[in-house]
C-alpha positions as CSV (number, residue, x, y, z in Angstrom):
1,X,-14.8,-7.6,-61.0
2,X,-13.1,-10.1,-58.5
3,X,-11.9,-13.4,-59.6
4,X,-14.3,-16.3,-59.3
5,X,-11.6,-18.2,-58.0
6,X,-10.9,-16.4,-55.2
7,X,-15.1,-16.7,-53.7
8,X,-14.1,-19.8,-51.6
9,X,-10.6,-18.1,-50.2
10,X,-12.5,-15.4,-48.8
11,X,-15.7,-17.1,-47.7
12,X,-12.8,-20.0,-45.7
13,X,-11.1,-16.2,-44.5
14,X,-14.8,-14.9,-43.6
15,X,-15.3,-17.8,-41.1
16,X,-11.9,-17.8,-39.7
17,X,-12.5,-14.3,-38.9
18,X,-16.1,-15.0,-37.2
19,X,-14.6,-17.8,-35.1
20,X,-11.7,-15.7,-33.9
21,X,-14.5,-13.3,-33.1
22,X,-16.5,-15.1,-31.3
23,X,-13.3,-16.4,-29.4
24,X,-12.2,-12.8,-28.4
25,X,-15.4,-11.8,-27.3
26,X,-15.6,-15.1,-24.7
27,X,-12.1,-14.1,-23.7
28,X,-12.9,-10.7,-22.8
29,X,-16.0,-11.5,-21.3
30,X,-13.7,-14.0,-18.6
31,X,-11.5,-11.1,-18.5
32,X,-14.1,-8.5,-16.9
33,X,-15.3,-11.3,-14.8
34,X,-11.4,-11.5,-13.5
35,X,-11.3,-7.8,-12.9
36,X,-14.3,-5.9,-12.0
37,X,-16.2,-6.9,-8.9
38,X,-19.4,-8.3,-9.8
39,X,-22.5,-5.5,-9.6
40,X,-20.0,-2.9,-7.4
41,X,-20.1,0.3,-9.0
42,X,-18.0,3.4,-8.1
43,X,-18.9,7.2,-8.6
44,X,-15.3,9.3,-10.0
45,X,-16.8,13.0,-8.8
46,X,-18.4,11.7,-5.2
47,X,-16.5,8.1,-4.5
48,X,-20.1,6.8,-3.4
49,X,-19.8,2.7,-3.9
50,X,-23.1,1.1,-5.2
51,X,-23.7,-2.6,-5.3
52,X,-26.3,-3.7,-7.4
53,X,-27.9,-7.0,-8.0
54,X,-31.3,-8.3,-9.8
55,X,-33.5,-10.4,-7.8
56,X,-35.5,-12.9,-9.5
57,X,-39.0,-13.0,-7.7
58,X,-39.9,-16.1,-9.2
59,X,-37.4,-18.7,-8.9
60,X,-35.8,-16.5,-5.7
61,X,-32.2,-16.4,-7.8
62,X,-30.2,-13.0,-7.5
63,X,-27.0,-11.6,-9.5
64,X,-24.8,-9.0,-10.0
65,X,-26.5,-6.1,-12.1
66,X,-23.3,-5.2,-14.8
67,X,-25.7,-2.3,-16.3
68,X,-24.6,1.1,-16.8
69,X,-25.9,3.3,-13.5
70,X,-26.0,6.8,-13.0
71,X,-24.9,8.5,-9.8
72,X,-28.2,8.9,-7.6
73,X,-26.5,12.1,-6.5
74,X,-26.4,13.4,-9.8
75,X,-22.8,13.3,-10.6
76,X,-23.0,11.5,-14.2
77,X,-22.1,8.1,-15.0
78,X,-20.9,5.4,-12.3
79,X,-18.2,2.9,-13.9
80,X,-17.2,-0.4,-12.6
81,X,-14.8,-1.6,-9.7
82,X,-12.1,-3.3,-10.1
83,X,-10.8,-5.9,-7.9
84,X,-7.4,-4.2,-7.6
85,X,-9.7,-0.8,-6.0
86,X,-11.4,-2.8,-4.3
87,X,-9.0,-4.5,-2.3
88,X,-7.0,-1.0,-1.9
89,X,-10.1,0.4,-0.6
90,X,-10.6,-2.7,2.2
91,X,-6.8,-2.1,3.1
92,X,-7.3,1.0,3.7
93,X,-9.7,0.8,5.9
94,X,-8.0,-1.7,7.5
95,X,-5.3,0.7,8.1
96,X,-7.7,3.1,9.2
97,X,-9.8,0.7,12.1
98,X,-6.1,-0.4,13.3
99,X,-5.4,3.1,13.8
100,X,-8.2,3.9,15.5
101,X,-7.9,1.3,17.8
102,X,-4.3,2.7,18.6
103,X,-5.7,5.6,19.5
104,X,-8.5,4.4,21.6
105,X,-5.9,2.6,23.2
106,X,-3.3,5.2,23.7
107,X,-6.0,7.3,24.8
108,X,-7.4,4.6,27.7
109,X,-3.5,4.1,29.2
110,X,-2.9,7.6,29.5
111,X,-6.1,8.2,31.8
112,X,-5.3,5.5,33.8
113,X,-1.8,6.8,33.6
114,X,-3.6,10.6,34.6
115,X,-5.5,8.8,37.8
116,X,-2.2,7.4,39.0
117,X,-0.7,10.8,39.1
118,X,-3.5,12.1,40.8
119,X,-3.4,9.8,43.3
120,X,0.4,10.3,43.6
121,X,0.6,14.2,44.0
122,X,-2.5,14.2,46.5
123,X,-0.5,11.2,48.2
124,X,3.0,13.7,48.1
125,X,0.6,16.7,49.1
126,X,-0.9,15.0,52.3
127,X,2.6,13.2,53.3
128,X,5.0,16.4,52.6
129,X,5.1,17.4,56.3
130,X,5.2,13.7,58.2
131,X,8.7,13.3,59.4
132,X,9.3,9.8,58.2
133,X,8.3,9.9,54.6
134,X,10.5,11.2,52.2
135,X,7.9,13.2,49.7
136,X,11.2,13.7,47.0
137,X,10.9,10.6,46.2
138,X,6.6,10.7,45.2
139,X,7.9,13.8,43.7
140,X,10.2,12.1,41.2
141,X,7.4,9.2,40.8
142,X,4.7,12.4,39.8
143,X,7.8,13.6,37.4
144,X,8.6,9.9,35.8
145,X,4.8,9.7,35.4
146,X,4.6,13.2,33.6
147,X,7.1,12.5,31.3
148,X,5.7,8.6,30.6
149,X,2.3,10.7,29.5
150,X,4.0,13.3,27.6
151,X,6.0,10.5,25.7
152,X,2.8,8.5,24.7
153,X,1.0,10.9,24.1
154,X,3.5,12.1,21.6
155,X,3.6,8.5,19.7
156,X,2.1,8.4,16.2
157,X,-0.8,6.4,15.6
């Protein structure tokens, strides 16, 4: 048997114990609240992104649903998003819309670029025989234009 003495020791011990508990679980409750994203879900097979909440119909309230999901597309279990994926996922497509927007742009100077040679080497075609206009020199303006195009169009994104 245990000492007798030793019942108070261990019941003082018990407590501490609970308390510390009950501290550790608060702190890793404001610890998930720091890291995941609130009700944003993320699939590992499929990378489908759900965001759940739970609507109250009676006071009109909503929040973020923490509950285990499933992927609807049948791929097993969904886990949480982090704040950390989550902002590398917005920066990404960031990086992504900027780059399309390059290329839109890009893609806009060189037609207009395209039109200007046109006009140029129909304007050097219809002026190559007058005697006063010197067609070298729309010649070397088609050229310069060429090799503008061929330069932009050989710019990354």
């Amino acid at each position: 048997m245990s000492d007798p003495r030793a019942l108070p020791y261990i019941e003082a011990e018990s407590d501490a114990l609970r308390a510390e508990i009950i501290r550790l679980r608060a702190r890793v409750a404001e610890l998930e609240r720091l890291v995941y994203v609130p009700g944003v879900m993320r699939c590992a097979k499929c990378k489908l992104s759900l965001v759940t909440t739970i609507l109250d119909a009676n006071s009109g309230r909503f929040a973020a649903d923490n509950s285990p999901q499933t992927c609807p597309n049948g791929c097993g279990p969904m886990w949480r998003k982090t704040e950390r994926e989550a902002g590398n996922e917005l920066i990404d497509q960031m990086d992504r819309a900027i780059a399309n927007v390059r290329a839109d742009e890009r893609a806009k100077i060189v037609k207009t670029l395209k039109i200007y040679l046109a006009a140029v080497e129909k304007l050097q075609r219809s002026l190559s025989g007058h005697p006063t206009i010197d067609a070298g020199r729309l010649g070397q303006s088609a050229w310069d234009l060429k090799n503008v195009i061929a330069e932009i169009e050989s710019l990354p994104c």
